[in-house]
Biopython code that builds the backbone (N, CA, C, O; Angstrom):
import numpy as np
from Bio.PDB.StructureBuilder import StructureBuilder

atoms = [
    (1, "UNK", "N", (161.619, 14.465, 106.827)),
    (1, "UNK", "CA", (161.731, 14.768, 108.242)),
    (1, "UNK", "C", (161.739, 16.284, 108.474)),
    (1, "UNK", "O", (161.255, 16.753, 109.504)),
    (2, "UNK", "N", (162.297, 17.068, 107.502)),
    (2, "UNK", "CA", (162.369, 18.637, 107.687)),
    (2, "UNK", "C", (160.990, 19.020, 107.518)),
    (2, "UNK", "O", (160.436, 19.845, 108.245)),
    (3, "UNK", "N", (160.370, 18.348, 106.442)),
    (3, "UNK", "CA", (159.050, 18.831, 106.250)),
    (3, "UNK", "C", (158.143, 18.475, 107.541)),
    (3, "UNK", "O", (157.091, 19.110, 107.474)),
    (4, "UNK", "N", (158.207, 17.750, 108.570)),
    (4, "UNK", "CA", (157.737, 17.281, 109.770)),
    (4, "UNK", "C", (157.729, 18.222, 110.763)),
    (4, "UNK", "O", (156.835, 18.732, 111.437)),
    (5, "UNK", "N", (159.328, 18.386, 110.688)),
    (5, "UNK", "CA", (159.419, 19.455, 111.972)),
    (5, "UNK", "C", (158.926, 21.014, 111.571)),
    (5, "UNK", "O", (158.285, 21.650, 112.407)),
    (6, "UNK", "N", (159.179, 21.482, 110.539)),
    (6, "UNK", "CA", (158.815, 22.666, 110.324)),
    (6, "UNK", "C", (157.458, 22.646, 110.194)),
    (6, "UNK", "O", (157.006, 23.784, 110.065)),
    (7, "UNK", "N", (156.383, 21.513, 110.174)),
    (7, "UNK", "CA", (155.109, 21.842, 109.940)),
    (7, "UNK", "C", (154.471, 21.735, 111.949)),
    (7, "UNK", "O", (153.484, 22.356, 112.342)),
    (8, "UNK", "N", (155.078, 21.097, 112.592)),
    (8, "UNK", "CA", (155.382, 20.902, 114.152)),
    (8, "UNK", "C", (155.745, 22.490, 114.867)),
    (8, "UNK", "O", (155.409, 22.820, 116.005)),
    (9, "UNK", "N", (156.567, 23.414, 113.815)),
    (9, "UNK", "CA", (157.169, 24.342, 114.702)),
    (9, "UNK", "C", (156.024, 25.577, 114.270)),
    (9, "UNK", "O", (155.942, 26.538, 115.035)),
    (10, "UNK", "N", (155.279, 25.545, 113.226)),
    (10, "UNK", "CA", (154.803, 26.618, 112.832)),
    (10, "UNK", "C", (153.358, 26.367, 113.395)),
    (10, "UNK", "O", (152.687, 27.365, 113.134)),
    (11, "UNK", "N", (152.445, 25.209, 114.218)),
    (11, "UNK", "CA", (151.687, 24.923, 114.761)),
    (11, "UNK", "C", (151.672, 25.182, 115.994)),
    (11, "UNK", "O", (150.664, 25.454, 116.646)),
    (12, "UNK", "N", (153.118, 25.097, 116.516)),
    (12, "UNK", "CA", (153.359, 25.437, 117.655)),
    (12, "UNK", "C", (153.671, 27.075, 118.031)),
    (12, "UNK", "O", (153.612, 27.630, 119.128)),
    (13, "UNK", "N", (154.081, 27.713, 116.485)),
    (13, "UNK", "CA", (153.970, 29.081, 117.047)),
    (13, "UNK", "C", (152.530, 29.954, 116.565)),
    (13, "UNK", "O", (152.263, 31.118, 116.864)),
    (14, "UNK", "N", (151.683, 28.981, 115.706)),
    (14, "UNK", "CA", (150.492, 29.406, 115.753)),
    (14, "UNK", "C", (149.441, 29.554, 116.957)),
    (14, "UNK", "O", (148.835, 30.583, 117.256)),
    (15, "UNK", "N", (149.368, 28.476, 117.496)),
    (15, "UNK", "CA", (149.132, 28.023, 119.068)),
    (15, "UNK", "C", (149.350, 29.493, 120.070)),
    (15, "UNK", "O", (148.489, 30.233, 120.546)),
    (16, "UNK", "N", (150.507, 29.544, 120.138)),
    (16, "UNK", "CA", (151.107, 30.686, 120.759)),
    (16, "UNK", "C", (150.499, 32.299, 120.501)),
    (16, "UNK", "O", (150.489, 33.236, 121.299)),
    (17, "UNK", "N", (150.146, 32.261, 119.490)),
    (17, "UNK", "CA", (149.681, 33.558, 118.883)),
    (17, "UNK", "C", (148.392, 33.541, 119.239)),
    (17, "UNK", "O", (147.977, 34.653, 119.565)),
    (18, "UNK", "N", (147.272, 32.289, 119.313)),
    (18, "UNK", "CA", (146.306, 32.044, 119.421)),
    (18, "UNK", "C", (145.900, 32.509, 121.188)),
    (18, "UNK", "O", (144.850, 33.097, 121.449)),
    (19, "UNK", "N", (146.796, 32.173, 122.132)),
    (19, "UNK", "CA", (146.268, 31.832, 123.310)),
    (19, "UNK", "C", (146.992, 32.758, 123.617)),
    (19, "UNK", "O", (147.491, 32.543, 124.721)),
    (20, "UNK", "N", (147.368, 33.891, 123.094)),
    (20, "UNK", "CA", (147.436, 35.439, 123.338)),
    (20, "UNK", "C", (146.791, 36.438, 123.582)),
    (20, "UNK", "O", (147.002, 37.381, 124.345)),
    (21, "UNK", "N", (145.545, 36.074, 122.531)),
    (21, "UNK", "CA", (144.649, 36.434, 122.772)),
    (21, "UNK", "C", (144.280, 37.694, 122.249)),
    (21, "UNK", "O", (145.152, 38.167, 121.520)),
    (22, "UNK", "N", (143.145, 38.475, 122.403)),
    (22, "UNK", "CA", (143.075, 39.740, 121.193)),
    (22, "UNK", "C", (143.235, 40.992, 122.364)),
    (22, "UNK", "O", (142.410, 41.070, 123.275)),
    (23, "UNK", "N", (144.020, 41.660, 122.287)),
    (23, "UNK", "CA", (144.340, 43.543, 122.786)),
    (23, "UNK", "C", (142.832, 43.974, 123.482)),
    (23, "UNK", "O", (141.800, 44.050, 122.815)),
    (24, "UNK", "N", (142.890, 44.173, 124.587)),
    (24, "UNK", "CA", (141.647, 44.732, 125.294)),
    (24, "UNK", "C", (140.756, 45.712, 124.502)),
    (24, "UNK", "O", (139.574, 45.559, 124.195)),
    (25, "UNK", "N", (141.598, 46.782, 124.230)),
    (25, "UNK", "CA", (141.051, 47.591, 123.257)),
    (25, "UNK", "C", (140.096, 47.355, 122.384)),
    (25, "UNK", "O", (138.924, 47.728, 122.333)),
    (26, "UNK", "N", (140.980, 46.442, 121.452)),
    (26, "UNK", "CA", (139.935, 46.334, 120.152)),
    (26, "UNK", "C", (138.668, 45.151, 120.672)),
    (26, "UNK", "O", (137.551, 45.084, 120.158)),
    (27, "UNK", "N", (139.055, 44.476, 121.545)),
    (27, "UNK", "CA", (137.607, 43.382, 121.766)),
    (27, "UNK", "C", (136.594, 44.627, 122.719)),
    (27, "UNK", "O", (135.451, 44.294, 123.033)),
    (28, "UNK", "N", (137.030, 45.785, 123.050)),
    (28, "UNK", "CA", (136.037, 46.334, 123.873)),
    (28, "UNK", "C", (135.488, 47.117, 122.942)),
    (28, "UNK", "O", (134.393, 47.545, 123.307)),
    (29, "UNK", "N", (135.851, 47.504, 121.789)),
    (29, "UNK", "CA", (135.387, 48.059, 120.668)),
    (29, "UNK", "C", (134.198, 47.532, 119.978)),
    (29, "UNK", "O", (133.090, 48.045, 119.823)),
    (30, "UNK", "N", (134.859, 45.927, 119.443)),
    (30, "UNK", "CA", (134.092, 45.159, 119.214)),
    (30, "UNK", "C", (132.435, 45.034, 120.200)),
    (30, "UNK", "O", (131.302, 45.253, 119.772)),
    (31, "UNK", "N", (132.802, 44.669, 121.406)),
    (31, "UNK", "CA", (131.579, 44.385, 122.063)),
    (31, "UNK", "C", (130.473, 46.029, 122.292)),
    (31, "UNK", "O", (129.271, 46.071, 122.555)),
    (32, "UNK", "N", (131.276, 47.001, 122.108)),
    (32, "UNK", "CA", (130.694, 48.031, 122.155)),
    (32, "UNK", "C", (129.311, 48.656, 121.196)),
    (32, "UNK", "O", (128.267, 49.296, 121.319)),
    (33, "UNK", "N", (130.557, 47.625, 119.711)),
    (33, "UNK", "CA", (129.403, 47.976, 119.069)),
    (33, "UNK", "C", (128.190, 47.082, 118.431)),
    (33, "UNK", "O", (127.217, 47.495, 117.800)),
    (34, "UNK", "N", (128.534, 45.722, 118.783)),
    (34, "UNK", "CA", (127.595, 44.782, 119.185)),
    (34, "UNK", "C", (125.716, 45.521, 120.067)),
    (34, "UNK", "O", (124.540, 45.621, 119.717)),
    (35, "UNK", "N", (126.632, 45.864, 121.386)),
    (35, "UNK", "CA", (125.469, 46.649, 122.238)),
    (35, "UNK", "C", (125.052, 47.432, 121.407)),
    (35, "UNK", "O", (124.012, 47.256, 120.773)),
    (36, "UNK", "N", (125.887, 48.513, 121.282)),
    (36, "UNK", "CA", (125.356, 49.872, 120.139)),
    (36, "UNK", "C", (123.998, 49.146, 119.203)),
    (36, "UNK", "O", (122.865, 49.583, 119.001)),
    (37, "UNK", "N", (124.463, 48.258, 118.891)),
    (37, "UNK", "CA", (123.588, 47.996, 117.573)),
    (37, "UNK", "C", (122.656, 47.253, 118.095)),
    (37, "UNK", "O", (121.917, 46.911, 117.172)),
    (38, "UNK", "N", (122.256, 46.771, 119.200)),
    (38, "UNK", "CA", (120.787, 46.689, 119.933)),
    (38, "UNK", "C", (120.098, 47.696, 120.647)),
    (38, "UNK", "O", (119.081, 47.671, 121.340)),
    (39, "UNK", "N", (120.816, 48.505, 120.347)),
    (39, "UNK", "CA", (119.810, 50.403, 120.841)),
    (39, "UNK", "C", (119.835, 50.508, 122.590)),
    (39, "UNK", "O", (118.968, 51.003, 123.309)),
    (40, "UNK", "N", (121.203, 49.834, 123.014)),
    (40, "UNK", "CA", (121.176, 50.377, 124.476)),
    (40, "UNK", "C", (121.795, 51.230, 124.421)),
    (40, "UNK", "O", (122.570, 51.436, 123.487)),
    (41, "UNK", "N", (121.625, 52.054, 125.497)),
    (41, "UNK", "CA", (122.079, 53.412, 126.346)),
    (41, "UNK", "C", (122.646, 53.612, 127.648)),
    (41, "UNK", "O", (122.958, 52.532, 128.150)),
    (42, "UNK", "N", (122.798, 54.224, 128.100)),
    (42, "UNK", "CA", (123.447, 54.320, 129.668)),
    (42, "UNK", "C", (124.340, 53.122, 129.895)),
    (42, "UNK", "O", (124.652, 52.843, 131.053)),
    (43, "UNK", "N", (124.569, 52.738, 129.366)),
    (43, "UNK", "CA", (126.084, 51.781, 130.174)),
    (43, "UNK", "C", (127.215, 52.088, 129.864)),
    (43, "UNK", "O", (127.397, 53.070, 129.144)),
    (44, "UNK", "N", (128.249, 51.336, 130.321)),
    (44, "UNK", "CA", (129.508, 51.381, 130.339)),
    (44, "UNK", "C", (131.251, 50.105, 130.613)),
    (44, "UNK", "O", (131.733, 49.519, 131.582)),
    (45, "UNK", "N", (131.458, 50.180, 129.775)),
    (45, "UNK", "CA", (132.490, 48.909, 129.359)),
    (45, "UNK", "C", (134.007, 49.291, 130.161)),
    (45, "UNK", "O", (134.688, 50.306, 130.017)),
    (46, "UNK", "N", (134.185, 48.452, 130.783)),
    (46, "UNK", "CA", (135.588, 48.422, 131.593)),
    (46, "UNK", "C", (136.527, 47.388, 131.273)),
    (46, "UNK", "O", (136.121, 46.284, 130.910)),
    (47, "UNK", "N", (137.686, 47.636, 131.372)),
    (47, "UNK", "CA", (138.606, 46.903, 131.285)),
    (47, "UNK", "C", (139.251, 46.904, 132.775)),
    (47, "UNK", "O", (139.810, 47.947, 133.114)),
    (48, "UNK", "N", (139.217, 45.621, 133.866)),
    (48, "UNK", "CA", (139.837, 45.200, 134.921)),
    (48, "UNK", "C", (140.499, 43.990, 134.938)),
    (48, "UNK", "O", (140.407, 43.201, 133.998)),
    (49, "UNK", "N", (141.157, 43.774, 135.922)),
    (49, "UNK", "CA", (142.155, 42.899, 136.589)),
    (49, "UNK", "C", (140.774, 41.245, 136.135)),
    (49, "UNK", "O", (139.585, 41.486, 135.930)),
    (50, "UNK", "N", (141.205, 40.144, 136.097)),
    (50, "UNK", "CA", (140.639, 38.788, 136.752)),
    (50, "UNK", "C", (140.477, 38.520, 137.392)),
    (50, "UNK", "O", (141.332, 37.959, 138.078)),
    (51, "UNK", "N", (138.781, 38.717, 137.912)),
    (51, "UNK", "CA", (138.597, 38.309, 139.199)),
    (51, "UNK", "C", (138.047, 39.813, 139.618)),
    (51, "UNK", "O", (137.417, 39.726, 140.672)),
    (52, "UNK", "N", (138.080, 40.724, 139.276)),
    (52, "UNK", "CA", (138.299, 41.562, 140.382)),
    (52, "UNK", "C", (136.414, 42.634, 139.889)),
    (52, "UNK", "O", (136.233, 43.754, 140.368)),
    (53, "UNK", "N", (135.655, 42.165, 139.223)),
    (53, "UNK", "CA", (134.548, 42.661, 139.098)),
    (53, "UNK", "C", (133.452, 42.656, 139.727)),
    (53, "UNK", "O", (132.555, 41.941, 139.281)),
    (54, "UNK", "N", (133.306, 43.143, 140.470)),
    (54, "UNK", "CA", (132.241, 43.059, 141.730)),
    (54, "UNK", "C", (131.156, 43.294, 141.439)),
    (54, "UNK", "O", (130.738, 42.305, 142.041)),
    (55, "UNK", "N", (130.443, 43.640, 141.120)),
    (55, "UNK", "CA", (128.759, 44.353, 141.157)),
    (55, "UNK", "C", (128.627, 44.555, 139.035)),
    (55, "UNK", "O", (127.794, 45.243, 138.445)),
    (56, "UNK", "N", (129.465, 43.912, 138.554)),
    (56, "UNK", "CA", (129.254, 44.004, 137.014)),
    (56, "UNK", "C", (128.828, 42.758, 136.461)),
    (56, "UNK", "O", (128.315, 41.840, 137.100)),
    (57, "UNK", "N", (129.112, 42.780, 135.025)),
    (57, "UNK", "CA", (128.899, 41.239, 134.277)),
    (57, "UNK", "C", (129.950, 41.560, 133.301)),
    (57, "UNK", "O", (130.279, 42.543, 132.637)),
    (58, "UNK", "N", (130.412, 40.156, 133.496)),
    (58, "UNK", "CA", (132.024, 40.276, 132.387)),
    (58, "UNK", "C", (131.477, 39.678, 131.122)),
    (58, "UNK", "O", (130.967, 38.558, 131.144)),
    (59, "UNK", "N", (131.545, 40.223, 130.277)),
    (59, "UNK", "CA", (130.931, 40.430, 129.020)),
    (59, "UNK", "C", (132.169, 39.752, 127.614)),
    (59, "UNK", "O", (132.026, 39.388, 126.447)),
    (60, "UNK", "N", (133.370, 39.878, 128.607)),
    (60, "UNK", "CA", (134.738, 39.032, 127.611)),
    (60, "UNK", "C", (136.074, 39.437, 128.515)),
    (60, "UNK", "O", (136.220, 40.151, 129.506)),
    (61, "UNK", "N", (137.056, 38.572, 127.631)),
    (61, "UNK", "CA", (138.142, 38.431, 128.353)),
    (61, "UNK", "C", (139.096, 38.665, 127.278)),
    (61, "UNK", "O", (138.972, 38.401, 126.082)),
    (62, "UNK", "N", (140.415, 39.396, 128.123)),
    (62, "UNK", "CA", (141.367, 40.051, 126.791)),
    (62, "UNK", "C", (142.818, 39.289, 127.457)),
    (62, "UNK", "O", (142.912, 38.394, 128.297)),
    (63, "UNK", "N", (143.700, 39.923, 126.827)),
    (63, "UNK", "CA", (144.942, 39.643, 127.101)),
    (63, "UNK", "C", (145.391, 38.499, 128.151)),
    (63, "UNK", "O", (145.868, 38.501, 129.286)),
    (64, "UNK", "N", (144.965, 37.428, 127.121)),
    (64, "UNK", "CA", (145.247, 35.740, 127.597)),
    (64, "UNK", "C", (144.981, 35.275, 128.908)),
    (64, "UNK", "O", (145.513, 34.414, 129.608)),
    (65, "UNK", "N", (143.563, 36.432, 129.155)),
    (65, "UNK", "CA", (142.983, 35.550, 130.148)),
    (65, "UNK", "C", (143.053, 36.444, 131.305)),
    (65, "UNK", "O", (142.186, 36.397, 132.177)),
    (66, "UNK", "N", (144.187, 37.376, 131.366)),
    (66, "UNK", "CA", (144.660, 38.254, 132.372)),
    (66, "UNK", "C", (143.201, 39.332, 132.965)),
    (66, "UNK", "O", (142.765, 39.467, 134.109)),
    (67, "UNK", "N", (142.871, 39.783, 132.030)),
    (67, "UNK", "CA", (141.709, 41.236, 132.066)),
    (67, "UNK", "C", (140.625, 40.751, 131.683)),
    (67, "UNK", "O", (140.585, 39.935, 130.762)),
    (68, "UNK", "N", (139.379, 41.237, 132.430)),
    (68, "UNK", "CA", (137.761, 41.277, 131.964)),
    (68, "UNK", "C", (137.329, 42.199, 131.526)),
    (68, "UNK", "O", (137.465, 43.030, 132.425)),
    (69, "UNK", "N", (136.908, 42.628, 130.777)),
    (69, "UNK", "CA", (135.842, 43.448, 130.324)),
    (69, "UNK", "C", (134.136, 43.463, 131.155)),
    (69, "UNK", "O", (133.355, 42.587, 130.784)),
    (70, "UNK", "N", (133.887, 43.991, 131.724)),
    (70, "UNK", "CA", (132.421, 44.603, 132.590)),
    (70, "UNK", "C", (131.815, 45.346, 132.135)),
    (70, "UNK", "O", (132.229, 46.395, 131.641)),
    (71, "UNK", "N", (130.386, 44.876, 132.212)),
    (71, "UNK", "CA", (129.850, 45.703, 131.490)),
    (71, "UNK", "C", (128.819, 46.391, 133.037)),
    (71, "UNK", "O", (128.656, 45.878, 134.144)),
    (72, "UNK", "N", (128.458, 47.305, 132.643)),
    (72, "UNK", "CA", (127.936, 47.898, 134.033)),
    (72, "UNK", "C", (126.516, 48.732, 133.333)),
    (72, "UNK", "O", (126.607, 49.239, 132.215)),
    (73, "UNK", "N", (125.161, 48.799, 134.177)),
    (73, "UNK", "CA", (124.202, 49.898, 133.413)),
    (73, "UNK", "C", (124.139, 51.057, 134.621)),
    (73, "UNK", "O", (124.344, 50.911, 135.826)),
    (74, "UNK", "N", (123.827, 52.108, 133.965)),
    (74, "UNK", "CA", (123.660, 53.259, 134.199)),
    (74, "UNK", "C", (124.945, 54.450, 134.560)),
    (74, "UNK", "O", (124.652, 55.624, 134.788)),
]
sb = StructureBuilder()
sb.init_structure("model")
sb.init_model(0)
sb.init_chain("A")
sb.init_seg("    ")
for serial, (resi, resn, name, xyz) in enumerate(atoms, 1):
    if name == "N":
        sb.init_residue(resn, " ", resi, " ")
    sb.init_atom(name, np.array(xyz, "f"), 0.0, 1.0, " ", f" {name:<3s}", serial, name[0])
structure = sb.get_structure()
């Protein structure tokens, strides 16, 4: 039964860690250099509110959903 619950509690705080989600930062890094490495130029990567990107394309989502990443040209 111990072996039950402790395999129950460490799923459940895996879960948790999971739907946290990854630091704006480093996923805007990441996608940065994704682009980089298809030879674009002139744009520019934002980190905003949900929801709140008007005239961009949200390119990913950070901190559990909270913030978009936009990507914008020129």
């Amino acid at each position: 039964m111990k072996k039950v619950l402790l395999a129950v509690s460490l799923l459940a705080m895996a879960g948790s860690v999971m739907a946290a989600g990854k630091p704006c930062s480093d996923l805007k890094s990441e996608i940065d250099a994704k682009i980089k490495a298809k030879g674009a130029s002139g744009y520019s990567l934002e980190v905003v509110d949900k929801g709140s990107a008007a005239d961009a394309k949200v390119v990913g989502t950070c901190e559990a959903g909270s913030k978009d990443i936009v990507y914008k040209r020129g």
